[in-house]
C-alpha positions, 0 to 999 in steps of 0.5 A: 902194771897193767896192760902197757898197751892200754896206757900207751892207747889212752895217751894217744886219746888223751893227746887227741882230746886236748884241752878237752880233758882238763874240764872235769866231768866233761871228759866222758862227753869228750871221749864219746865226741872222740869216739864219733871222730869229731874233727877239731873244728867242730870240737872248738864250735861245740866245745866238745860237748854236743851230739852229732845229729843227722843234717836235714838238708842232706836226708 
């Protein structure tokens, strides 16, 4: 078996992806918004899938 706390980490992910993960080949893309800590309001508006890219208004 590998490394038991490397599962136990991907189901916690997997838990917060959601419904996310069920959609295929976007999960890598998933995993990335995961990784920048995307709320899941704005996982639900950009189905998870688009970038976050600097606000105009704040820079």
């Amino acid at each position: 078996m590998k490394n038991p706390k490397t599962k136990i980490e991907n189901n916690i992910r997997r838990i917060k992806l959601g419904n996310d993960q069920k959609r295929g080949n976007q999960t890598i893309a998933n995993k990335a918004a995961w990784h920048k800590q995307m709320t899941d309001i704005e996982r639900q508006q950009n189905g998870g899938m688009i970038e976050r890219r600097p606000n105009p208004d704040i820079a």
